[in-house]
MARBA-3410 file (N, C-alpha, C, O; in Angstrom, 1 decimal):
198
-10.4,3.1,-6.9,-11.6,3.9,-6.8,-11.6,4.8,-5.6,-12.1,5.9,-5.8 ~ -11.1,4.5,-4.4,-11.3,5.0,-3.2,-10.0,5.2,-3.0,-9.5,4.1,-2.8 ~ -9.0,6.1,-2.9,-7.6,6.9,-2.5,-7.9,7.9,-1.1,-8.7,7.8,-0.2 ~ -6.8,8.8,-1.6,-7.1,9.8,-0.5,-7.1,11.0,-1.5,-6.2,11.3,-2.2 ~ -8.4,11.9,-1.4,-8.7,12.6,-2.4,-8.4,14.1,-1.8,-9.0,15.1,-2.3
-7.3,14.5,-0.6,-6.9,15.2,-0.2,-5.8,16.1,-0.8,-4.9,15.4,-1.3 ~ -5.7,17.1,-0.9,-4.3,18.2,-1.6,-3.2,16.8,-1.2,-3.4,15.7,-0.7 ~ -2.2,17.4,-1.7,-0.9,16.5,-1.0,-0.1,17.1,-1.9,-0.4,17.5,-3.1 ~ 1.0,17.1,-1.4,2.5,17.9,-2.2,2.9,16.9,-3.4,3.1,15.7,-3.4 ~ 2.9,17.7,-4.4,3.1,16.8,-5.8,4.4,17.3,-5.9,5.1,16.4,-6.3
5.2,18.6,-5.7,6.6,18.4,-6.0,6.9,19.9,-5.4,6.1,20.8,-5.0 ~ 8.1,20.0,-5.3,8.8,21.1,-5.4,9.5,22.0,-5.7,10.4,21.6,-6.3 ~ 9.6,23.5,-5.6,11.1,24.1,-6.7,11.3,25.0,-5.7,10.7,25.1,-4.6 ~ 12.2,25.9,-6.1,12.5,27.0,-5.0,12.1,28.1,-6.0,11.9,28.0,-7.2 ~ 12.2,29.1,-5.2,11.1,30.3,-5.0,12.9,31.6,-5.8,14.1,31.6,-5.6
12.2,32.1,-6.3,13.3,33.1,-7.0,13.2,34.6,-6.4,12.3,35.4,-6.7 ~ 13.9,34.7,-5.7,14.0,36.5,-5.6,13.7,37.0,-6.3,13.1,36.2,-7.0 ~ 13.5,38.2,-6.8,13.5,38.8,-8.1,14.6,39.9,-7.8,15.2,40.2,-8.8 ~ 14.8,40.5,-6.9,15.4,41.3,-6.8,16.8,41.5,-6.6,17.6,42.3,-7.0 ~ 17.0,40.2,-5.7,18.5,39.8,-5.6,18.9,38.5,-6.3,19.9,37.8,-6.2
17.8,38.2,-7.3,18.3,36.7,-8.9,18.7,35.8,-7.9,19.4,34.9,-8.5 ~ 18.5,35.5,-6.3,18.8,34.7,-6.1,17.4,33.3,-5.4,16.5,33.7,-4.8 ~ 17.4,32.2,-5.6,17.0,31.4,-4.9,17.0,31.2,-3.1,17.9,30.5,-2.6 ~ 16.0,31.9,-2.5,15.8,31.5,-1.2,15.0,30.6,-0.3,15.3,30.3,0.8 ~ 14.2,30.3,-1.0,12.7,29.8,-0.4,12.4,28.4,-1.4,12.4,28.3,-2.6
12.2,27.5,-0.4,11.2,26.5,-1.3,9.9,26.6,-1.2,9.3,27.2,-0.3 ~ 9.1,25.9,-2.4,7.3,26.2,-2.3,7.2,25.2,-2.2,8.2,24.6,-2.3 ~ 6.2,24.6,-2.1,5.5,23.4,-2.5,4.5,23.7,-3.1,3.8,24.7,-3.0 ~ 4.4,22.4,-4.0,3.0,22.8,-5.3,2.1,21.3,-4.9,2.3,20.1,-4.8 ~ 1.1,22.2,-4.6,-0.5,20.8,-4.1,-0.8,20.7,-5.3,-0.6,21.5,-6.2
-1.5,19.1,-5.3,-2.3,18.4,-6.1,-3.1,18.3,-5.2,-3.2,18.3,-4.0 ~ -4.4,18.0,-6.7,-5.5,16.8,-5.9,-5.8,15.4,-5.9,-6.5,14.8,-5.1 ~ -4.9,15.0,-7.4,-4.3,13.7,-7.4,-3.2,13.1,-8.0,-2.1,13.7,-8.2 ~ -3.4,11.7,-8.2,-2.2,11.5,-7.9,-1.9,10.3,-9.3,-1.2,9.3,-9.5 ~ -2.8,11.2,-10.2,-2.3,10.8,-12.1,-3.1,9.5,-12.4,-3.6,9.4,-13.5
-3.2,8.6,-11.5,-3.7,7.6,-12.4,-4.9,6.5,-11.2,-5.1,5.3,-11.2 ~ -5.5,7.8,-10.2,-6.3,6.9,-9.8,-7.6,8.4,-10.0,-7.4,9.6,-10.3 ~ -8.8,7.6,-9.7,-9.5,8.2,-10.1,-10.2,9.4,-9.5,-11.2,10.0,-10.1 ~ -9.7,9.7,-8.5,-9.7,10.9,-7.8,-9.2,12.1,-8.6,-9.5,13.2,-8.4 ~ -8.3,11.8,-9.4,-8.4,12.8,-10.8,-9.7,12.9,-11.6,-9.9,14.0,-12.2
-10.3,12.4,-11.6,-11.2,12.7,-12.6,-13.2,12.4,-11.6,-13.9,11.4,-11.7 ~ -13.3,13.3,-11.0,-14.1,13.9,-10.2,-15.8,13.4,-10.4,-16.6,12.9,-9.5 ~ -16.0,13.8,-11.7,-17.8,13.4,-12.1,-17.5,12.0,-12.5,-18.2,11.1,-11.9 ~ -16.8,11.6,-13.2,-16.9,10.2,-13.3,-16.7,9.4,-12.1,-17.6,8.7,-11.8 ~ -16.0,9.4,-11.6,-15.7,8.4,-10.0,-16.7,8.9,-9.4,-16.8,8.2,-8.4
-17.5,9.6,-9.4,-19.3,10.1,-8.1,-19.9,9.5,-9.1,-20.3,8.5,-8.6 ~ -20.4,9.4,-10.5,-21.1,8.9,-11.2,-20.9,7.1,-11.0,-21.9,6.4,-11.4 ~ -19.9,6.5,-10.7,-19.7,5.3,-11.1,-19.8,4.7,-9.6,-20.2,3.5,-9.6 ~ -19.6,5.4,-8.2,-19.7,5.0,-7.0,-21.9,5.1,-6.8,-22.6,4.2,-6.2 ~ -22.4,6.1,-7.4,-23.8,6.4,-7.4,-24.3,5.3,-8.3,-25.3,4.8,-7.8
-23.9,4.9,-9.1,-24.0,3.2,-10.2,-24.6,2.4,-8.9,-25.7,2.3,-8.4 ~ -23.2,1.8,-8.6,-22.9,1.0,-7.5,-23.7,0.3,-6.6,-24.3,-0.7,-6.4 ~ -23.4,2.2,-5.9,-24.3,2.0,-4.6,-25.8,1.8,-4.6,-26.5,1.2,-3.7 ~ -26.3,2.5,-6.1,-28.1,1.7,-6.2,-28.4,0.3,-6.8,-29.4,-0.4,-6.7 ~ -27.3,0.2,-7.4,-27.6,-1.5,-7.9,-27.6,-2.6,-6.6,-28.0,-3.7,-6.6
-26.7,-1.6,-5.0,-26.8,-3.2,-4.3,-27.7,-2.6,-3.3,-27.6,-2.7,-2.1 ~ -28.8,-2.0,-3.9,-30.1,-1.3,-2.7,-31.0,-2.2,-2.5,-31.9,-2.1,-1.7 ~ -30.7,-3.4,-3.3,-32.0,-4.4,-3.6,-31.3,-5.8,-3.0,-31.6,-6.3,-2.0 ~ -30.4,-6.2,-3.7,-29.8,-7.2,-3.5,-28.6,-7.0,-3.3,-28.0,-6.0,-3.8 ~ -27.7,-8.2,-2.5,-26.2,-8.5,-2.9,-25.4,-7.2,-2.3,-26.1,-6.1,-2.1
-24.0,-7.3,-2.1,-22.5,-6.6,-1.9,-21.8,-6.7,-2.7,-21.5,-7.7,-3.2 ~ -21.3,-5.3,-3.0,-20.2,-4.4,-4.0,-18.9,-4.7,-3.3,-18.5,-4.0,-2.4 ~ -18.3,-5.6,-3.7,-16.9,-5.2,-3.8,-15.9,-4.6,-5.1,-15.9,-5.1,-6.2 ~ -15.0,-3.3,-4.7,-14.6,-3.6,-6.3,-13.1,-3.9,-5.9,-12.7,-3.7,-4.8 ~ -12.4,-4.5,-7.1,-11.0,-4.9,-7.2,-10.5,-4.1,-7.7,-10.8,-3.7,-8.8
-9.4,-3.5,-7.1,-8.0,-2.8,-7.8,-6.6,-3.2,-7.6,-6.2,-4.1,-6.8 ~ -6.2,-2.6,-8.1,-4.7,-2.3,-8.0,-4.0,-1.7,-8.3,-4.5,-0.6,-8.6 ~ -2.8,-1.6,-8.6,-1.2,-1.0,-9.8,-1.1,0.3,-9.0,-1.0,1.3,-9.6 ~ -1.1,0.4,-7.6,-0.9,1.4,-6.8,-0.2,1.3,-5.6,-0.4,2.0,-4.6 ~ 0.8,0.3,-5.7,2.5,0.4,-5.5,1.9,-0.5,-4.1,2.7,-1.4,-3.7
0.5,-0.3,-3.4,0.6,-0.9,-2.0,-0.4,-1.9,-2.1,-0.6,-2.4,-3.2 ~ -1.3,-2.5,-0.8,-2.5,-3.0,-0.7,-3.5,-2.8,0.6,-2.9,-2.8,1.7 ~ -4.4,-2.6,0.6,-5.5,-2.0,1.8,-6.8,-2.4,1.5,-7.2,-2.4,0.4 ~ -7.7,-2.7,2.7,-9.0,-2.8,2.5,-9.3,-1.5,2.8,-8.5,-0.7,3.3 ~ -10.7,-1.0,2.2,-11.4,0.1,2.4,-13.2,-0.2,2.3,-13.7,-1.2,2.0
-13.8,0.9,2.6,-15.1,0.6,3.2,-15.8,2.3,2.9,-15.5,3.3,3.5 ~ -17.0,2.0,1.7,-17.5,3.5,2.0,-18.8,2.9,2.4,-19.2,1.9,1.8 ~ -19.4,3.5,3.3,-20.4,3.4,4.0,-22.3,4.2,3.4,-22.4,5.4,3.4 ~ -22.8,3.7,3.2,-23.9,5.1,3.2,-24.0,6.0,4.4,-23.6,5.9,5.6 ~ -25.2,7.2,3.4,-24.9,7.8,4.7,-24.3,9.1,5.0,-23.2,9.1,4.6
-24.8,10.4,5.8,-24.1,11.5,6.0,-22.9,10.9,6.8,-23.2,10.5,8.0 ~ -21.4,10.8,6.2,-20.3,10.5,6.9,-19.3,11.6,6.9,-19.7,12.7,6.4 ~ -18.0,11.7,7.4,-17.2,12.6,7.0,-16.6,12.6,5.8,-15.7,13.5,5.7 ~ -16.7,12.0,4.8,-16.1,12.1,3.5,-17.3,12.2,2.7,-17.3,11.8,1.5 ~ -18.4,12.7,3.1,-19.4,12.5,1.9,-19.2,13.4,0.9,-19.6,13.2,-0.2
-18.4,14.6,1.2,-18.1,15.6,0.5,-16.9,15.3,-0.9,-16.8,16.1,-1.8 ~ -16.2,13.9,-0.9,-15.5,13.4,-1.3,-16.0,12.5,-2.3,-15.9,12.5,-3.5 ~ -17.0,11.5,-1.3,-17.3,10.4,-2.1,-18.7,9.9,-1.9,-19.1,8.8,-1.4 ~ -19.5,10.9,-2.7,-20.9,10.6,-2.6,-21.9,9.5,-3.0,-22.3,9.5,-4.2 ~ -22.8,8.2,-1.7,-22.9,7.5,-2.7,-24.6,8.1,-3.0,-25.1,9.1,-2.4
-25.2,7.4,-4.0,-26.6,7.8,-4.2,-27.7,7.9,-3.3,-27.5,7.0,-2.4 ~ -28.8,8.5,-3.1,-29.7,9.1,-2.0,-30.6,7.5,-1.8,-31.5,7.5,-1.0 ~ -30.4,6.1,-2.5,-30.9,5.4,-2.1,-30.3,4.3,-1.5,-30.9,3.2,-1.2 ~ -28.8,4.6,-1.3,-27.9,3.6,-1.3,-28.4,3.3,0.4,-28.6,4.1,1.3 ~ -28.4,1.6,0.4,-28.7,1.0,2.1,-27.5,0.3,2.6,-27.2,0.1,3.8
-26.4,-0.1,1.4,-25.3,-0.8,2.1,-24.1,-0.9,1.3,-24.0,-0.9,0.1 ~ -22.7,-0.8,2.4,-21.7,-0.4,1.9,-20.5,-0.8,0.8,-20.2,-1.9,0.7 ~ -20.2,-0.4,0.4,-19.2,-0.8,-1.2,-17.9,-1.1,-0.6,-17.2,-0.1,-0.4 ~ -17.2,-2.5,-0.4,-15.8,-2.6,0.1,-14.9,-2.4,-1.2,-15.4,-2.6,-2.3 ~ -13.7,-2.0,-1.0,-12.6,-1.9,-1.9,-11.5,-2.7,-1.6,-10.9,-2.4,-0.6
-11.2,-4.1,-2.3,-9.9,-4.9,-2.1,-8.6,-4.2,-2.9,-8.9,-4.5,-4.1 ~ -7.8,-3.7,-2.9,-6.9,-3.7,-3.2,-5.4,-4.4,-3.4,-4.7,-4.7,-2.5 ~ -5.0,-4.6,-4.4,-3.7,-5.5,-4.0,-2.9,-5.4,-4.7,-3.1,-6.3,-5.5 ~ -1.6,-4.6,-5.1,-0.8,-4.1,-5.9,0.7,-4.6,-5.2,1.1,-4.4,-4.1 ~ 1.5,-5.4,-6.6,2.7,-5.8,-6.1,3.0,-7.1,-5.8,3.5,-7.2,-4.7
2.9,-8.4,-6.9,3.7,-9.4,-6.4,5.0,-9.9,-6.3,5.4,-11.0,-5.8 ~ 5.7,-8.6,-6.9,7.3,-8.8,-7.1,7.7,-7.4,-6.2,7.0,-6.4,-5.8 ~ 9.0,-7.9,-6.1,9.6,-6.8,-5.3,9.8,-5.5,-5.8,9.7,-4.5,-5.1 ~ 10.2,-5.5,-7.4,10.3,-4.6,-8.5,9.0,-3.5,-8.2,9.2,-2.4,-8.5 ~ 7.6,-3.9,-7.6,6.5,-2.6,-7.6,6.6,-2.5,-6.5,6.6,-1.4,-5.9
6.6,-4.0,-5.8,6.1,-3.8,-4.1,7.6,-3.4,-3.1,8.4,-4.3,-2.8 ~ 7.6,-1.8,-2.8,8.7,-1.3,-1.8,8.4,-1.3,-0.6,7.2,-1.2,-0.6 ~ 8.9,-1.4,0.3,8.7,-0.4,1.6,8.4,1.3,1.7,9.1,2.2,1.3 ~ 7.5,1.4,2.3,7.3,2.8,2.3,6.5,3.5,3.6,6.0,2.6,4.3 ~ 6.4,4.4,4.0,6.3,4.7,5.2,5.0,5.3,5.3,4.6,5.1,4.2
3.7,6.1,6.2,2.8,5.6,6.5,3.1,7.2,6.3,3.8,7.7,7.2 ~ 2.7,8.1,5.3,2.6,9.7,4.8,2.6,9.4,3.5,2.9,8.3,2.9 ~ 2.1,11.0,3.1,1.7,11.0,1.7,0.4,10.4,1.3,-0.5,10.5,2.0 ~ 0.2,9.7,-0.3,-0.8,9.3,-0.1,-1.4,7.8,0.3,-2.4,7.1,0.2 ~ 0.0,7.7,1.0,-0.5,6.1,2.0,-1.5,6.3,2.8,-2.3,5.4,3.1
-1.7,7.9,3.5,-2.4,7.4,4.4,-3.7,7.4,4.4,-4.1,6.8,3.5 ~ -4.7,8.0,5.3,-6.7,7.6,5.0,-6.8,8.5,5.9,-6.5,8.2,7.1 ~ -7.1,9.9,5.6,-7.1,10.6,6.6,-9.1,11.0,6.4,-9.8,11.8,7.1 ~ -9.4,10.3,5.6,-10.8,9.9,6.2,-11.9,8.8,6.7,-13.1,8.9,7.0 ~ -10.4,7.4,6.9,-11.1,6.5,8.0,-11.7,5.5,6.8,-12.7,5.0,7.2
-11.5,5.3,6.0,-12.1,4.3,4.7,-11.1,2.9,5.2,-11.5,1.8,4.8 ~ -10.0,3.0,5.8,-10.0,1.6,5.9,-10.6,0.7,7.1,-10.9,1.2,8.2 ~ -10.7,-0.6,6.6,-11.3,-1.4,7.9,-10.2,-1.6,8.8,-10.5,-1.9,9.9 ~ -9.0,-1.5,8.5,-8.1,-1.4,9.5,-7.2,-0.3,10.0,-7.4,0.8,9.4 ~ -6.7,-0.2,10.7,-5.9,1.1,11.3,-5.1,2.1,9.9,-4.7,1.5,8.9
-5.1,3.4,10.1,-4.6,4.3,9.4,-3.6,3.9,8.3,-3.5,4.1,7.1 ~ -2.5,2.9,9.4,-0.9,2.8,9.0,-1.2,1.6,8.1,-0.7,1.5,7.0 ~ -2.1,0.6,8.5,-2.2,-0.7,8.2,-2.5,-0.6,6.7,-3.5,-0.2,6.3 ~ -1.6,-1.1,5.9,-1.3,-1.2,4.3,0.2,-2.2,4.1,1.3,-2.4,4.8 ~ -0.4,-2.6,3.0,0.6,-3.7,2.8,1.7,-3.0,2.1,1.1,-2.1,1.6
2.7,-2.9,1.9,3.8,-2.5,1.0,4.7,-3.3,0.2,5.2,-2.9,-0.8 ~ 5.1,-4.7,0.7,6.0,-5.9,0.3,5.2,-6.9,-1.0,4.0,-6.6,-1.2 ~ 5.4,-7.3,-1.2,4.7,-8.7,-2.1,3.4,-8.9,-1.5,3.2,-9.2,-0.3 ~ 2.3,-8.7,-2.6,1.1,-9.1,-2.1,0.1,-9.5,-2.7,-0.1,-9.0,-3.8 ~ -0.8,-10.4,-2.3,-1.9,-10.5,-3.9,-3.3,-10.6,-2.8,-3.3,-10.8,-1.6
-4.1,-10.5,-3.6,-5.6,-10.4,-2.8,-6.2,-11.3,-3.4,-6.2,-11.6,-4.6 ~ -7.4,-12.1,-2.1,-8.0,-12.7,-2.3,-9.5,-12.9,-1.5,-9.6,-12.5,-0.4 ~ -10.7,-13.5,-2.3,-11.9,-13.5,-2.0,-12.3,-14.6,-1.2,-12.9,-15.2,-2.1 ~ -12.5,-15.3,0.0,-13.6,-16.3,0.7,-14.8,-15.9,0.5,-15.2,-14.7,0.7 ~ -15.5,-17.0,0.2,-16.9,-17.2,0.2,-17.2,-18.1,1.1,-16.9,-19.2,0.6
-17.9,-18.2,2.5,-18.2,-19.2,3.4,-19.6,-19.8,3.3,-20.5,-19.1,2.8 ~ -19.7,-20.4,3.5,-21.1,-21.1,4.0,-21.0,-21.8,5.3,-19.8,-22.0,5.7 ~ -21.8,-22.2,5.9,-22.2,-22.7,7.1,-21.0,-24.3,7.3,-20.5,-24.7,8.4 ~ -20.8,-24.7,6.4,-20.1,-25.8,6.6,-18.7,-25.8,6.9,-18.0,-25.0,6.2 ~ -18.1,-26.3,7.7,-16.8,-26.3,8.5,-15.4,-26.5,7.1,-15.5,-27.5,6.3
-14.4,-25.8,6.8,-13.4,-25.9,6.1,-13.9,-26.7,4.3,-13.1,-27.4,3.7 ~ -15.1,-26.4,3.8,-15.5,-26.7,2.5,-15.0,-26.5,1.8,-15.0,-25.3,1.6 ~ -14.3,-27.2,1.2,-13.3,-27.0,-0.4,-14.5,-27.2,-1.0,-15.4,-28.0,-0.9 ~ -14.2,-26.0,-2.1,-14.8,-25.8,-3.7,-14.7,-25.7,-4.7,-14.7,-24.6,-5.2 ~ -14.6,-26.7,-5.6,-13.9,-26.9,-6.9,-14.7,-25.3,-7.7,-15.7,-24.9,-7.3
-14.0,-24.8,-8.6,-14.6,-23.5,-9.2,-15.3,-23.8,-10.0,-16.2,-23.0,-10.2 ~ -15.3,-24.7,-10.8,-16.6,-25.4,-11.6,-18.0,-25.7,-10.7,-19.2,-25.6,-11.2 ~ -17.6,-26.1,-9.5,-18.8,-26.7,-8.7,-19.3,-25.0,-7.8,-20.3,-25.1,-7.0 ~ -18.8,-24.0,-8.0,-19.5,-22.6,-7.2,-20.9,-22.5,-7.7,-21.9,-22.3,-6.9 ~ -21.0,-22.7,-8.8,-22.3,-21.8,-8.8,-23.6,-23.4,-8.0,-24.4,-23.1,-7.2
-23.4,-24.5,-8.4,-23.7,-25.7,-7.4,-24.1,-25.3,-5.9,-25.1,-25.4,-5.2 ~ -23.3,-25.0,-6.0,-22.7,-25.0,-4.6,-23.8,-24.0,-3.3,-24.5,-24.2,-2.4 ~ -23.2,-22.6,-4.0,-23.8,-21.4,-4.2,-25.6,-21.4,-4.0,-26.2,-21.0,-3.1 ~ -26.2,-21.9,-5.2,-27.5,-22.0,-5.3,-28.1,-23.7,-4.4,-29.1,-24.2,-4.6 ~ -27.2,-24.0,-3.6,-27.7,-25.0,-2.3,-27.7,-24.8,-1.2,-28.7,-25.0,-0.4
-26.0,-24.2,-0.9,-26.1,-24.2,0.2,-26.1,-21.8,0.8,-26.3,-21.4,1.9 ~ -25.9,-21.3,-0.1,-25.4,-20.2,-0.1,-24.5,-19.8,0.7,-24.0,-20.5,1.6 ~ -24.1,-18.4,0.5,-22.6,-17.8,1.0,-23.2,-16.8,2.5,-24.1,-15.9,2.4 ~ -22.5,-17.2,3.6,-23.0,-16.5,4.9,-22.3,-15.3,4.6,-22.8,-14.2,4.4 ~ -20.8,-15.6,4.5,-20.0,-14.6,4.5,-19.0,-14.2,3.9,-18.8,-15.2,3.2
-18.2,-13.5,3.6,-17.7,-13.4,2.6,-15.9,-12.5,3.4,-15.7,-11.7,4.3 ~ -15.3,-13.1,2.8,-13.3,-12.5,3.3,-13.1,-12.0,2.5,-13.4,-12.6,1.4 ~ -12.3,-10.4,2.6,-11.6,-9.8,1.8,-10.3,-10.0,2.5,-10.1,-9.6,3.7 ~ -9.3,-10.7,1.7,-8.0,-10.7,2.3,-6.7,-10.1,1.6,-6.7,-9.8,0.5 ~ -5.5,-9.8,2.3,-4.4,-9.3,1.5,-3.2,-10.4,2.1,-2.9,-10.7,3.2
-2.8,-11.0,1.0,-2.0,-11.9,1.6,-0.4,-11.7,1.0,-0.1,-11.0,0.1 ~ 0.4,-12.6,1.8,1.9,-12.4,1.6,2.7,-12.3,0.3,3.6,-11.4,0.6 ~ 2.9,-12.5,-0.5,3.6,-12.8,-1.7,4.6,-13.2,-1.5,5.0,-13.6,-2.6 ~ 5.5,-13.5,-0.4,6.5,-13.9,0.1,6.1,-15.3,0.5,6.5,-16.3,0.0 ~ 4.9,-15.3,1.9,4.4,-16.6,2.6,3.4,-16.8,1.9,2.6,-16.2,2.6
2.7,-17.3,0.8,1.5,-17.5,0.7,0.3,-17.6,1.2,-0.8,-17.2,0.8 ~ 0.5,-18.4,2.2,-0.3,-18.8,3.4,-0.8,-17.5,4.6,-1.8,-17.4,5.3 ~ 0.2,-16.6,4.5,0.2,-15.8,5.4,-1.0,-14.2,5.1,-0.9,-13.3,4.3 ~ -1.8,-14.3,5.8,-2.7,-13.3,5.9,-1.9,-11.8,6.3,-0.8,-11.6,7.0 ~ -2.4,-11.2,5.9,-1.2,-9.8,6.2,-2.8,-8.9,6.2,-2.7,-7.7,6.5
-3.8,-9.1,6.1,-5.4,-7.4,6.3,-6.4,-8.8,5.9,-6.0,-9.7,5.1 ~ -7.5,-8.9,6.6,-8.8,-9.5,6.7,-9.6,-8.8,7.2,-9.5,-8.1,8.3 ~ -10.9,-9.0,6.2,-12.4,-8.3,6.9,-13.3,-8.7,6.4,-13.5,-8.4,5.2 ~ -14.1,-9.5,7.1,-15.4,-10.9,6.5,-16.6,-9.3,6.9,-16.6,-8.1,7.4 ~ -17.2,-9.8,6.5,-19.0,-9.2,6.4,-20.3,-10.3,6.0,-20.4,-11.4,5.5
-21.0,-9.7,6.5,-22.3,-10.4,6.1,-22.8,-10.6,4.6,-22.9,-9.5,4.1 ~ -23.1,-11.6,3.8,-23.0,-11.6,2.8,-24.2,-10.8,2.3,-24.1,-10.1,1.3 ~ -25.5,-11.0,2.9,-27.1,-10.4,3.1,-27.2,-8.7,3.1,-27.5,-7.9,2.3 ~ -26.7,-8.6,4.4,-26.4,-7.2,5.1,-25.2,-6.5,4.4,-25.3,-5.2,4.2 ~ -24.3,-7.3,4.1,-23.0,-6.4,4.0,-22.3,-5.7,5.2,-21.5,-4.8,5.2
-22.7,-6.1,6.1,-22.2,-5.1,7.4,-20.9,-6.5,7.6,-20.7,-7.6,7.3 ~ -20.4,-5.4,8.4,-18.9,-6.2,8.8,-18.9,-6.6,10.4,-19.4,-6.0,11.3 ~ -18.3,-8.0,10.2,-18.1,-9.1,10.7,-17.5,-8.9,12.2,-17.2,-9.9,12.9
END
């Protein structure tokens, strides 16, 4: 839902003389996206972020889940005149922010190494973590729900129990290893009420 909705070099060819038939120059040819996220397709992704953002004006925090985009990253649109509002507008009633978990890649086969250019990077500040910080290796994502009680295991049958006694303070968006399981690789808790971060 949330990329980088900036030009970026989609490919190259070289540039033809006309006069001497020969090839001198390379071009580059910009895009605005990048085929299969939805920064291709412009009124729909502002219409579905404006959804969103007024259903959680009353109650509750938007996270949405994605993936099948080679990496993993938290991201964060804010309300609000920000620097991307021109990009990613949410609705004129929106009070609190929409996170984006990402997590693409539990085999090595999707998940590569790749270097921090192109459209890895956030050159408008949507993630909760630094520019570069994106997962690239084996990864899967996952959701905490906390409550006040110290290390609570929760059978998933017993959530909604659980939920409607003791409720959720806070909430973890995590990107974790696929390699180490155990191993956290991007975390960012928020308030579960507020939505504001942690």
């Amino acid at each position: 839902l949330l990329a980088n909705p900036l030009p970026q070099v989609c490919a190259s060819y070289l540039d033809l003389n006309t006069s001497s038939k020969t090839f001198n120059t390379t071009v580059e040819v910009p895009c605005t996206c990048g085929g299969d996220n939805l920064d291709c397709y412009r009124v729909a992704q502002r219409e579905l972020l404006s959804m969103i953002s007024s259903s959680t004006s009353s109650a509750g925090c938007a996270v949405v889940l994605t993936g099948d985009f080679h990496f993993a990253d938290i991201k964060k649109l804010s309300p609000g005149k920000m620097n991307y509002s021109q990009y990613y507008a949410l609705s004129d009633n929106a009070v609190k922010p929409i996170y984006q978990l990402m997590s693409s890649g539990m085999s090595v086969s999707t998940a590569k190494p790749a270097a921090c250019a192109s459209f890895h990077l956030d050159p408008l500040g949507l993630r909760t973590h630094p520019e570069c910080d994106f997962v690239t290796g084996p990864n899967f994502g996952r959701i905490v729900l906390e409550t006040d009680e110290e290390n609570e295991k929760v059978e998933f049958d017993q959530l909604p129990e659980i939920l409607s006694q003791k409720g959720v303070k806070r909430v973890r968006l995590q990107v974790l290893s696929g390699v180490e399981p155990e191993k956290i690789l991007l975390d960012t808790a928020f308030n579960s009420i507020t939505c504001i971060e942690l």
